[in-house]
C-alpha positions in Angstrom: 0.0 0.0 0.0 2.7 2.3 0.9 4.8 1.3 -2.2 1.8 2.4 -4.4 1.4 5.6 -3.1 4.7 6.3 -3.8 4.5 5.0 -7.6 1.0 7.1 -7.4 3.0 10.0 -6.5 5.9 9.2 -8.7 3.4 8.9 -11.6 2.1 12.6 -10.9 5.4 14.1 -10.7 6.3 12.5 -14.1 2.6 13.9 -15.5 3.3 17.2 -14.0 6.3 17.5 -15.3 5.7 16.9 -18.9 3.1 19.6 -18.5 5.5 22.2 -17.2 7.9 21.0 -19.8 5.4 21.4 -22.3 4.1 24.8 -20.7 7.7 26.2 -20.5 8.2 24.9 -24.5 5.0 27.0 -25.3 6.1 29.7 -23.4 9.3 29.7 -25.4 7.7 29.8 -28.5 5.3 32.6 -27.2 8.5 34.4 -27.0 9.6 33.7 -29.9 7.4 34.7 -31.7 6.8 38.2 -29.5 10.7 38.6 -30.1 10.1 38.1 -34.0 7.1 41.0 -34.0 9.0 43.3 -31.7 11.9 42.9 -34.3 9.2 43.4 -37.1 8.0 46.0 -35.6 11.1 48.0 -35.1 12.0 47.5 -38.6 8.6 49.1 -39.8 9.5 51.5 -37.2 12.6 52.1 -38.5 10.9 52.0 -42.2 8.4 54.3 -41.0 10.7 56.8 -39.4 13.4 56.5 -42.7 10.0 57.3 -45.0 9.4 60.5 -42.7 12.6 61.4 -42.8 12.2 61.5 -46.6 8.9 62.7 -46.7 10.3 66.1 -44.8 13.0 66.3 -47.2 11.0 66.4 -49.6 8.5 69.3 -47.8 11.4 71.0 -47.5 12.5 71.2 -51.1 8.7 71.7 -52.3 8.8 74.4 -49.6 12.1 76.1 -51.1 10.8 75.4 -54.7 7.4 77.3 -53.8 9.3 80.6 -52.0 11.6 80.5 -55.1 8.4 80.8 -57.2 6.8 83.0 -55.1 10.0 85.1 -55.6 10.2 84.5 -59.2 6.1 85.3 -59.6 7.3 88.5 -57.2 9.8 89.8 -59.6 7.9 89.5 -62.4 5.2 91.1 -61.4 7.3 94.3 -60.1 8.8 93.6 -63.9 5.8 93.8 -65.6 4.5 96.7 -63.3 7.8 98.5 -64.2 7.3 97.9 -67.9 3.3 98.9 -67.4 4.5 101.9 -65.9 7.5 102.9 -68.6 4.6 102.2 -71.6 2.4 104.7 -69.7 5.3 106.9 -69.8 6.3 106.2 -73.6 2.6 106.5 -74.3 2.4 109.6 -72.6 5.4 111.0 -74.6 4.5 109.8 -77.8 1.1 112.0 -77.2 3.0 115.1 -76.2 5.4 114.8 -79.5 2.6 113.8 -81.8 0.7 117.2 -79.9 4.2 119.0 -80.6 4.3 117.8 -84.3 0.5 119.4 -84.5 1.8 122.2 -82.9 3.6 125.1 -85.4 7.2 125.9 -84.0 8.0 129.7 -83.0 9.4 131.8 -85.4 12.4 132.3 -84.0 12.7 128.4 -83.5 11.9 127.8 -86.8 14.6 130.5 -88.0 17.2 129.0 -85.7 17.1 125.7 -87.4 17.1 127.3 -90.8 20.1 128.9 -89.7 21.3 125.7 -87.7 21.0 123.9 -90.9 22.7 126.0 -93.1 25.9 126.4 -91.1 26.0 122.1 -90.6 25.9 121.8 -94.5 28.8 124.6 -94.5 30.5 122.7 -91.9 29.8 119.2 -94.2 27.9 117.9 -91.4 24.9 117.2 -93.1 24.6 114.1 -91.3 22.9 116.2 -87.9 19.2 117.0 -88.6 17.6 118.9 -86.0 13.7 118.4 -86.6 12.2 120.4 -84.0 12.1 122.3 -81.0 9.3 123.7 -78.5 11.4 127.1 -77.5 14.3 128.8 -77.5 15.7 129.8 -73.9 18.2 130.6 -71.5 20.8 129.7 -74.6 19.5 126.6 -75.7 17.1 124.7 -77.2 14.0 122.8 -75.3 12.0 119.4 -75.9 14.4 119.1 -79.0 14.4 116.4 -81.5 17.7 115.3 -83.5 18.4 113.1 -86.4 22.1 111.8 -86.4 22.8 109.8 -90.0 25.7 106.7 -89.4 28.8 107.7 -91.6 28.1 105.0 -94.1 24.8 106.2 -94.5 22.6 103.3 -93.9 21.7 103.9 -90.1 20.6 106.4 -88.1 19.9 107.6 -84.3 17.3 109.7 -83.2 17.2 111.7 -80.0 14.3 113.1 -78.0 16.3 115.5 -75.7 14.8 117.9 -73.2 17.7 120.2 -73.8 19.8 120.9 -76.2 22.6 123.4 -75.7 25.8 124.7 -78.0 29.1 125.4 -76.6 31.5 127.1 -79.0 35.3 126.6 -77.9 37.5 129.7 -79.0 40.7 127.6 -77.9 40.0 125.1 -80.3 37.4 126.3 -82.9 35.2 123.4 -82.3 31.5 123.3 -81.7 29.9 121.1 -78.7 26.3 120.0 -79.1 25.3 119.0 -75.4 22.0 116.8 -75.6 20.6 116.4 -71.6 17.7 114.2 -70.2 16.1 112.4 -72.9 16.3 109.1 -75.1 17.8 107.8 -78.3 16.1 105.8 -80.5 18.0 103.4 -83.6 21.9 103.0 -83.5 22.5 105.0 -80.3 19.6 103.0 -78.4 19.4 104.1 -74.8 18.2 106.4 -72.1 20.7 109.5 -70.9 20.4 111.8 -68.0 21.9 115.1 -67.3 25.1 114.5 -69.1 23.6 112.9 -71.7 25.3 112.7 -75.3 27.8 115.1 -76.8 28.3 115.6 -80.0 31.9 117.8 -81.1 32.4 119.4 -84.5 35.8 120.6 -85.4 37.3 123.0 -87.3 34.8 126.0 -87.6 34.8 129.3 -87.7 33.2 129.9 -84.3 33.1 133.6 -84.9 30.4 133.1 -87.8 28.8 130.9 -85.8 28.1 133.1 -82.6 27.3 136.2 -85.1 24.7 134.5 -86.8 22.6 132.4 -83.6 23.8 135.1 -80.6 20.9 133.9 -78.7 22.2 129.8 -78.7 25.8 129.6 -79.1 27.6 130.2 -75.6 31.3 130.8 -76.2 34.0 129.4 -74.0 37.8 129.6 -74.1 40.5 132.3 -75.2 41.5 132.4 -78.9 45.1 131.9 -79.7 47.1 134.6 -81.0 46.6 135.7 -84.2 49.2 135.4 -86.9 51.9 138.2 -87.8 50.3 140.6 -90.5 46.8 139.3 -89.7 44.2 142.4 -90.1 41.8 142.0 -87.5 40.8 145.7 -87.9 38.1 145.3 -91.0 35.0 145.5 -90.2 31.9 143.5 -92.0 31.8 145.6 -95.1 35.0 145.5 -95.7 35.2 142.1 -95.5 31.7 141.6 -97.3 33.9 143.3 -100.1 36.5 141.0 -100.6 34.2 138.3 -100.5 32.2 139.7 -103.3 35.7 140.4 -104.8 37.1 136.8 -104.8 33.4 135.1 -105.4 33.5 137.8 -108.8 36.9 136.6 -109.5 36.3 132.5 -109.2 33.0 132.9 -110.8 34.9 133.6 -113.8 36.5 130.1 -113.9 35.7 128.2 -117.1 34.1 124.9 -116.6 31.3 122.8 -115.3 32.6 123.0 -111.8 32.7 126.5 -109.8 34.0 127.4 -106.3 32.1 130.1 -104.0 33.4 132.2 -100.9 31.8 130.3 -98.0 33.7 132.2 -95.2 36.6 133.9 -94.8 38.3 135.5 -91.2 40.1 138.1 -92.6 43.1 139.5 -94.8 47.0 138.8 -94.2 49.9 139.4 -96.1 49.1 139.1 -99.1 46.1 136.8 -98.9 42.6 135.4 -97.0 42.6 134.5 -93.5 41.0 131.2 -92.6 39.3 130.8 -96.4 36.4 128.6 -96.7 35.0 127.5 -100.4 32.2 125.3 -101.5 32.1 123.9 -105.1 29.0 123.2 -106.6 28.7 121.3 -109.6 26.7 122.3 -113.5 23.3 121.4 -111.7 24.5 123.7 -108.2 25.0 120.5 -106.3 27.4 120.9 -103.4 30.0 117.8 -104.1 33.2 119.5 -102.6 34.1 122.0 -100.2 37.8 123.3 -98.7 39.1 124.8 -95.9 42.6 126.8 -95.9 44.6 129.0 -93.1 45.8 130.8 -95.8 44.8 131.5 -99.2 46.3 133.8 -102.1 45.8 134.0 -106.3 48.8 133.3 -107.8 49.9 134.9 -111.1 52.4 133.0 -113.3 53.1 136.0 -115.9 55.2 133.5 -118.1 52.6 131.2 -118.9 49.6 133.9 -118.2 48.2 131.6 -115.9 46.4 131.7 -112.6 45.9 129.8 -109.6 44.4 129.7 -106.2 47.3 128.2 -103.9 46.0 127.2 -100.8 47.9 126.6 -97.4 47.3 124.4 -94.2 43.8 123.1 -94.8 41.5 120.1 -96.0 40.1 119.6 -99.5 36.7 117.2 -98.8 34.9 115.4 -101.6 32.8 112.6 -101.7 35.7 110.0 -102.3 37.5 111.2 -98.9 39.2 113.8 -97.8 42.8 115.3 -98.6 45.0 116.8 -96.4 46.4 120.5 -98.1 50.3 120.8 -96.8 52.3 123.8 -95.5 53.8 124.3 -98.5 50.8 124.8 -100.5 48.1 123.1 -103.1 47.2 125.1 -106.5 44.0 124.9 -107.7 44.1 126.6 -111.3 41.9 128.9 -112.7 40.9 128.4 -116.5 39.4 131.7 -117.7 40.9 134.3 -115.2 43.3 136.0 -116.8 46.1 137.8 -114.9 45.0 141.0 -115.9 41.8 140.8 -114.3 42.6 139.2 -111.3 45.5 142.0 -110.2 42.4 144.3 -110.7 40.5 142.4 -108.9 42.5 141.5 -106.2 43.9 145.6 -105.7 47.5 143.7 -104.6 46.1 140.8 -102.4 48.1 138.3 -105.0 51.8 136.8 -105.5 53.5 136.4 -108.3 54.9 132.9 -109.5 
């Protein structure tokens, strides 16, 4: 009896053992497999939290993109307001010089750029064209408008200036046409301000210039000393005279081409001062022109010939210009006999 209790007890120990064995197994397994889905878990974690780093990136740079555009849309809208604006404006101009064009000039505008133009075709500068102007005033000229022809011809610049002023250099006999506050339309193309554009012709006889527009050239400079034997002492008249004198005598040149006084400074030695001749062809085209510090007819009583001989100058044509030397350039005189120019000229020759 006792001995089978003890197997009875022995039994349940064995039973109850294989049930904790088998408990503890399961447990193990439950475990397991908890170990395996924390692990999963951390990697979707880990996936998740990789995507969302990602994902922010990417806000960011959508973020950045979108300010940029906003910046870009921005700009472009204080461009186009700009550009809305500067039409306005160009619109609004256009109106005041089509009003202007409607508008007669001033007679004393309009007789200015006569006058204008007919010393810039004496100066060969044909190529400046100065359309119109509102007033004249306080030595210049206001709301102007100026054509500027390209050397070869084929272009051009326009200006729209609201001043326009002339400064004639006595130091260097050369003209400065000062255009401030305005804009230039074709070769030039652009927008200037005070300073603006400058335009300097050379060569002139500023004198002429300031005599005939006193109320737009202003004069600046000191004029270098005369020559010895100059004759600053004639006045007008007298000088009207031997212009009429020398234009008699080279109006008696025979041929299709014919030279006319243009401007002359004065007398010295035995000759013109600063002589300045324009040659017009048989239909009175201008297609030459000269420019000499000195200037005498010379008689050659052997061959009863006579010539103009020319000194320190330029001779201009079409085909370029030519540069007249110190020691002189003759241009003869077919027809003019010496006879009638020593009575023309009352002395003011030399003899060959």
């Amino acid at each position: 009896m006792r001995r089978l209790s003890l197997v009875l007890l022995l039994v349940l120990a064995v039973a109850g053992l294989g049930y904790g064995v088998s408990e503890l197994q399961r447990g193990f397994e439950r475990a397991r497999r908890a170990e395996t889905h924390n692990h999963n878990l951390t990697q979707r974690m880990e996936s998740a939290t990789g995507r969302i780093d990602e994902l922010q990136d990417e806000l960011t740079r959508r973020g950045e993109e979108l300010r940029t555009r906003i910046e870009q849309n921005q700009e472009l809208g204080r461009q186009l307001a700009e550009a809305t604006s500067r039409i306005e404006e160009l619109h609004g101009q256009s109106e005041r010089v089509l009003r202007e064009r409607n508008e007669p000039m001033p007679t004393l505008v309009r007789e200015t750029l006569a006058t204008l133009a007919e010393f810039l075709r004496a100066a060969q500068r044909s190529d400046l064209r100065f359309l119109r102007a509102s007033t004249l005033d306080g030595r210049a000229l206001h709301d102007v408008e100026l054509v500027h022809r390209s050397p070869d011809g084929f272009g051009a610049t326009t200006y729209f200036a609201d001043l326009a002023r002339f400064e004639l250099n006595r130091a260097d006999s050369s003209l400065s046409i000062l255009l401030s506050n305005g804009t230039a339309h074709g070769d030039d193309e652009g927008e200037f301000g005070e300073d603006g554009r400058r335009i300097v012709i050379a060569d002139l006889e500023i004198e002429d210039w300031e005599e005939a527009m006193p109320l737009l050239m202003v004069a600046v400079g000191e004029a270098p000393a005369e020559e010895p034997g100059f004759r600053p002492d004639l006045d007008q008249r007298a000088l009207s005279d031997w212009r009429r004198r020398l234009d008699r005598l080279l109006g008696a040149v025979v041929g299709s081409e014919r030279w006319q006084v243009a401007r002359v400074r004065g007398l010295v030695d035995s000759g013109f001062h600063r002589l300045v001749l324009v040659g017009k062809d048989g239909t009175r085209v201008l297609t030459r022109s000269l420019e000499a510090e000195y200037a005498t007819i010379e008689i050659d009583a052997e061959t009863e010939t006579v010539c103009l001989l020319l000194r320190n100058g330029f001779l201009r044509r079409n085909a370029g210009t030519t540069r007249i030397p110190q020691s002189g350039m003759r241009i003869p005189l077919p027809g003019v006999t010496p006879e009638s120019a020593q009575a023309e000229m009352l002395g003011y020759f030399e003899r060959r």
